[in-house]
N, C-alpha and C positions, 0 to 999 in steps of 0.2 A: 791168758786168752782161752787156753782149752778147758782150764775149770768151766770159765764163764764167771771170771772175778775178774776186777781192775788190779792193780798194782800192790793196791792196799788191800787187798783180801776181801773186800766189800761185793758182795755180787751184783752181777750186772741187772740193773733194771728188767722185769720181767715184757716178753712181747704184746705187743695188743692183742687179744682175742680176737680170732677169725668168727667169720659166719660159719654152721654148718655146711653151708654150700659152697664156698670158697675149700673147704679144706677135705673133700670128695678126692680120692686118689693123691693127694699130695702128701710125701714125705717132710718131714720139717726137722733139716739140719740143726745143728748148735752152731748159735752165731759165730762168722768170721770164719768158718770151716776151710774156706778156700782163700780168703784172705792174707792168712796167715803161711801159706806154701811158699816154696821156692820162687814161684813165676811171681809173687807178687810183690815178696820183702825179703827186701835183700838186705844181708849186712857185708859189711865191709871194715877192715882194720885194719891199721899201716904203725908205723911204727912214732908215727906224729898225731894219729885220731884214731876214730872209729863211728862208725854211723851204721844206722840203723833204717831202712825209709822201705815206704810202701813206692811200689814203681808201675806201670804199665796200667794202660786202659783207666778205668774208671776207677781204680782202688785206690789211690790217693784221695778223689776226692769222697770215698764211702767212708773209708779210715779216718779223715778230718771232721766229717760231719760227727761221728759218733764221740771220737777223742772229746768234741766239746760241744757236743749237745746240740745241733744246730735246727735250722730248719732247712728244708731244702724242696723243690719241685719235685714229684718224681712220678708224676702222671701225665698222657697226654691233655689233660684238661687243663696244666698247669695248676691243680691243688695243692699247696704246701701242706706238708707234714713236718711237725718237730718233735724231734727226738731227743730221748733222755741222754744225757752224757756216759756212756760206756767208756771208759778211758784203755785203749787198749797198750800205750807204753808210759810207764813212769818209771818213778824210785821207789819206793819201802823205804820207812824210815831207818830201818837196817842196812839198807844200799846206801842211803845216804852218809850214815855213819860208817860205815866200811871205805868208802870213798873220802869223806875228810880223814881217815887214819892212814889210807894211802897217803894221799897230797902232802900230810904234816911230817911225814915219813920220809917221803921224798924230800921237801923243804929242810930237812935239819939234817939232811948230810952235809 
């Protein structure tokens, strides 16, 4: 997420172009900047799991829109906008293979 890649290395879809007038004194973050903190995603591990999850306010539902692409309202006029899918948790096909050599590892004791 702080590259500004998905999981597979792929960069994230680039932002719409502002207007000049719109972008008059405004700083522009790297998406998910705040996102991605303590206050919003939490992980958690026990000795049975582990999870991962966006928590409080409105950031579950920013983080699912993007994860998969959605459309969503996000004006008072009710204008939808859809947005490109940003995937911000997955596997690498690396992880994934790392993870079946756990599990088979585990399994043949």
């Amino acid at each position: 997420v702080m590259a500004q890649k998905a999981p597979d290395g792929t960069p994230y879809a680039p932002r719409q172009q502002q207007s000049a007038r719109k972008k008059t004194g405004r700083v522009k973050r790297k998406m998910f900047a705040k996102l991605i903190t303590s206050r919003f995603f939490h992980i958690r591990a026990s000795p049975e799991q582990a999870s991962m999850e966006f928590y409080g306010g409105k950031s579950p539902k920013i983080a699912s829109v993007h994860q998969f692409g959605l459309s969503e309202e996000t004006r008072k006029d009710g204008k939808k906008i859809d947005y490109p899918a940003r995937p911000l948790l997955g596997f690498t096909s690396e992880d994934v293979q790392m993870i079946e050599e756990i599990i088979l590892a585990h399994l043949d004791r």
